[in-house]
Each structure stands twice: as C-alpha cells, then as structure tokens.
N, C-alpha and C positions, 0 to 999 in steps of 0.2 A: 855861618858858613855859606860861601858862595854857591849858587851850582848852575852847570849850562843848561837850557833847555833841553829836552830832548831832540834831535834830529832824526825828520821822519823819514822811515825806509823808501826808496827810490821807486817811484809809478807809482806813487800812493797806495803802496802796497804796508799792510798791517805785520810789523813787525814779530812772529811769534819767539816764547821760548823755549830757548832750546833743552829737547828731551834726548839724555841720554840713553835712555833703553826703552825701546816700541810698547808702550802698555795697552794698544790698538785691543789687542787680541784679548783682554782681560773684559770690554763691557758686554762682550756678547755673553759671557759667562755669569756674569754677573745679575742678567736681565733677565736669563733663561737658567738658572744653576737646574743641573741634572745628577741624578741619581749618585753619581761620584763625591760631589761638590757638598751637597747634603751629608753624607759621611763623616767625609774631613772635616766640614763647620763643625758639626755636631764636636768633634773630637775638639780644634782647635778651640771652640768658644767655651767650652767644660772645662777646660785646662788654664785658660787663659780668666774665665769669670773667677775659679777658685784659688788662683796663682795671687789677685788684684784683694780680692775678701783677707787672704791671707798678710799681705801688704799692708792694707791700710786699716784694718781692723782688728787685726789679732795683732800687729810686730808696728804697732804706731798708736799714736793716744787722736783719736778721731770725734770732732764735737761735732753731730751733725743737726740741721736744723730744718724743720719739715717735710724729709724725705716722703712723709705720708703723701703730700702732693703727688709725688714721681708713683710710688705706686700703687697711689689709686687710679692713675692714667693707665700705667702698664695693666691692668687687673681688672680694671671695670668699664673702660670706656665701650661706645658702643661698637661693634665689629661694621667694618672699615671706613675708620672715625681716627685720620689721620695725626700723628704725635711729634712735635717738634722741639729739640729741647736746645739751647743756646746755653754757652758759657764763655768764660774765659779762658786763657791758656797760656801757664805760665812753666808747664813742663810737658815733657815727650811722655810723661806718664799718666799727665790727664785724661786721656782714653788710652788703656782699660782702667785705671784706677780709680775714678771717681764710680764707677759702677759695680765696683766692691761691697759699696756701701748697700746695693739691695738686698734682697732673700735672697739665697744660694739659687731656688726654683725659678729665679726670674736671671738672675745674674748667667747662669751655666745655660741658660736654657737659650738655642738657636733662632726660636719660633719666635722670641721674645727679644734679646736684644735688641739695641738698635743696628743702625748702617749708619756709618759715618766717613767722612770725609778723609784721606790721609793724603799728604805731600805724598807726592810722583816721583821725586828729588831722594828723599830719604826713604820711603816703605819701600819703593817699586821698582830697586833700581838693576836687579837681577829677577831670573824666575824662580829661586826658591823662594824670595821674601817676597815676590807679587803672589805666588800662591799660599804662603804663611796668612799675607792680612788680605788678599781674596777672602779666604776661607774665614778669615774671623769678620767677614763681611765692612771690612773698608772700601772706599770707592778713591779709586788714582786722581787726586786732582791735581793743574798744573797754574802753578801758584804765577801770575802775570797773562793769563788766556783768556781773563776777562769773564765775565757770568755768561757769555756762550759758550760755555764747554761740554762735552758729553759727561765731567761729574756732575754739575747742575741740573743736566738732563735729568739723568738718571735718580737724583733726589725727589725731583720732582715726581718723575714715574712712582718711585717704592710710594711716596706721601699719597698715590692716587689707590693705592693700592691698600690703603689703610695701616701702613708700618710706621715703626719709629725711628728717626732721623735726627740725627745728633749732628749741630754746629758750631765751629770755633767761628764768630763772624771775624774776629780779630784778623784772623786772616792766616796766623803763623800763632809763633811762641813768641810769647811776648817779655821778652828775657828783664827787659827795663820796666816794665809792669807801668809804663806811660799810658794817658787815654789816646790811643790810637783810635782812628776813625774805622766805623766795622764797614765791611766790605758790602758789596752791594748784592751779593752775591744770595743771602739769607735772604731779601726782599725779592728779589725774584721768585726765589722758591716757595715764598706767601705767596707774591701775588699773582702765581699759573699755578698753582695747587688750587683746581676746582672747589672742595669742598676745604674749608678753613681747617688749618690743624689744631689742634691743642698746643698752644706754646707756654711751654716753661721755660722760665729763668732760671739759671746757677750760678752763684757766684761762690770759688771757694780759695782758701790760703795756706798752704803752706806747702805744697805739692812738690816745689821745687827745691823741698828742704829735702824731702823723699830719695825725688831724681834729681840734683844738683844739673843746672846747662854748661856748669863747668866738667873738665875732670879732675878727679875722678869718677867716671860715670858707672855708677851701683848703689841700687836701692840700701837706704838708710833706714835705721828702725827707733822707736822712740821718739820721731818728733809731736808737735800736736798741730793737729789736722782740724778745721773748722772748714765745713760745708753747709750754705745755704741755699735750697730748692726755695722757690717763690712762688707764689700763688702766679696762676695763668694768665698771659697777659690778654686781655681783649681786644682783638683787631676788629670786631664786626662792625661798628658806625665808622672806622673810618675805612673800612673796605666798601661797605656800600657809602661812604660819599665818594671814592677814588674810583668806582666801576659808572658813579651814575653824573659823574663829572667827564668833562673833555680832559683830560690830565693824560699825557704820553706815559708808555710804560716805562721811560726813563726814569721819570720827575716820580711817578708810585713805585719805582725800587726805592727812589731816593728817602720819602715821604717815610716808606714803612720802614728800614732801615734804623734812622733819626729814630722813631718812634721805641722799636727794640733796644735802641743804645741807652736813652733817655731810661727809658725801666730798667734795665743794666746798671748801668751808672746808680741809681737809687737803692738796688740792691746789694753792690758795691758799698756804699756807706755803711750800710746796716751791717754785712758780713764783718766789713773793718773793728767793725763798735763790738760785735761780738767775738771775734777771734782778740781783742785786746783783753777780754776779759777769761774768755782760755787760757791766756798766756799767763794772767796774775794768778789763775786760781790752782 
C-alpha cells in the first residue's frame, strides 16, 4: 500500500494530537495525591484487584508460569529499589487482568500495585472515567506526543521514588498481534531512572479470548489463559557502556529499547511453546 509522507505543520512548528478533553488537571493529582485520592484508591483498586482475581482465576482456566519472579520483586526487593514490568497487549483487559494472577494482599492492596500507563483517548475522556482510573492509579498518556510528555515524566518520577510501573511498550492493543516496533518511550524511562529498576518480562495469550477487541464487548468465562513472567532482564553492562560512551540520549532510547524487544520476542516463543500445550492438555 502506498502512502504520502507526512507533511510538516507550517513555521516548523511540531504538530500535536489532538486531546479531546483537558487531562492537564489530573498530573498534579497524581504527583501529590492527598488524603481524598488515597480513599478512593484504596476503595477503587480493592474492588478492581478482586473483580480481575475473580476473572481470570476463578471463571477462566489460567496456566501461569513463574509468577514467583513478580513477587518476590513486589515482597522482597530492597525499599526504594525501583520495579518495572513490560508486556504485551493484546486486550483492554490486560491491565487489571493480568494482576489477578497475585495474592489478593498484593493484588487489592494500593501501597503495592503498580502505576501504569492508560490512553487519554479511551480512559480519560470525561471526568468520571479520569477519576475512575486516576484513582486506580493510571497515568493519561497521549498516544503520538512523543516520549516528552508529562506521562513519561511522571513514570519516571514514581520509578525514583521506588514504585512499580507497568508498560505496554507496544504502544496500543495490538489487535493483529504483529511484531510491531516498541516504542521508545520504555527506554527513556531506563535510561533517566537514576537508580536501575528491576525489569521484568511478561508475555501472556489468550486475553482477548476474555475481552474479545470485537463486539460484543463482555468478559467471557472458560477460556485457557497461559502467562509467562521471565526472569529479569539485565541492563547494567550495557547501561554503564551507554553512560560512559559519547552515545546521544536518542541512539540509548533506541539501544535499550532493541535490547527489551529482543528478550520479549524470546519470551514470546517460549510462552507460544507453552500455551500450545495448554491447549492440548
């Protein structure tokens, strides 16, 4: 298929996207949540942790495969000792549903989840549903604004802060489940996260049997679920060759990026090899 270049907006001015509704007002809340905001988490993510347990563990047939990785990160690592987990995203139900799969004490629990990323487009596009996934601690990101955006920021901050941060690098839902190129967005958030985080891998299949990206749009019961956490990837030799090289911070988004996709991708075969044999047994 053909397609035109893009044509650049007039004064060399950076064309943004266009946001239907002001989610300006939500990062201030986000950065400083007070006494209110704490409440409602508390209420939304207890409701929402045991809504997802119930989903994919009790009303689904769920193979999972070394969640003990995830948490012994959530549970032991040392206090603030930054956690970063990556997957794929092949449904609207991959967060919260894939963190069904913890203890209910870590699952319900506020202190403990992650912050994760949600479209601006679809979470944020009134203020009931920006303070819905506010409170269940998503951050409004605006999918074409580039890894300078106040979500990136903001990732960046919780990870200094020692929290756990959840990314779809993909970018979106990835409805055609092609190897789409992950965004560069995740490598920023390594590499201005002062202290390295813990990165885990997930790769997991069958989610969108759950939530179909078609309609009719309603959680299905009975499918079988195969999840695989991976052991953690190691950035540290090629973070100290990237800080103690001349390398622009473009080319070490790019670098680390590559490097996440590449163990993705490897994780991806192995979940494949094992979800085929769910399927037979």
């Amino acid at each position: 298929m053909n397609s035109k270049p893009a044509v650049p907006p007039p004064n060399g001015a950076v064309q943004q996207p266009h946001i239907p509704y002001n989610i300006d007002w939500i990062f201030p809340r986000l950065r400083r949540p007070n006494r209110l905001w704490h409440i409602a988490s508390t209420g939304v993510i207890g409701l929402v942790g045991l809504l997802s347990k119930i989903v994919i563990v009790w009303l689904n047939k769920a193979r999972v495969h070394n969640i003990e990785v995830l948490e012994n990160a959530l549970e032991k690592r040392p206090k603030g000792t930054p956690l970063l987990t990556v997957s794929n995203h092949h449904s609207c139900f991959d967060d919260p549903g894939i963190w069904g799969l913890l203890k209910l004490r870590n699952v319900c629990n506020r202190n403990v989840i992650r912050w994760s990323m949600a479209a601006h487009d679809i979470c944020f596009t009134n203020k009931a549903h920006s303070l819905f996934f506010m409170y269940g601690k998503c951050i409004p990101v605006v999918r074409g604004a580039g890894v300078y955006q106040p979500a990136v920021d903001l990732c960046i901050e919780k990870l200094k802060l020692g929290h756990w941060v959840h990314v779809f690098p993909e970018g979106k839902v990835n409805m055609t489940k092609e190897d789409l190129r992950f965004k560069w967005g995740v490598g920023r958030i390594i590499y201005e996260t002062p202290m390295l985080p813990i990165i885990i891998p997930i790769w997991h299949i069958g989610m969108d049997d759950v939530l179909p990206n078609e309609p009719p749009y309603y959680l299905r019961m009975g499918k079988k679920l195969t999840y695989n956490f991976g052991k953690p990837i190691d950035l540290a030799n090629l973070m100290e060759r990237l800080r103690s090289s001349p390398v622009n911070e473009e080319e070490a988004r790019k670098i680390i990026t590559d490097k996440i996709q590449e163990e993705m991708m490897t994780l991806k075969e192995e979940t494949e090899r094992l979800h085929n044999e769910h399927i037979k047994s």
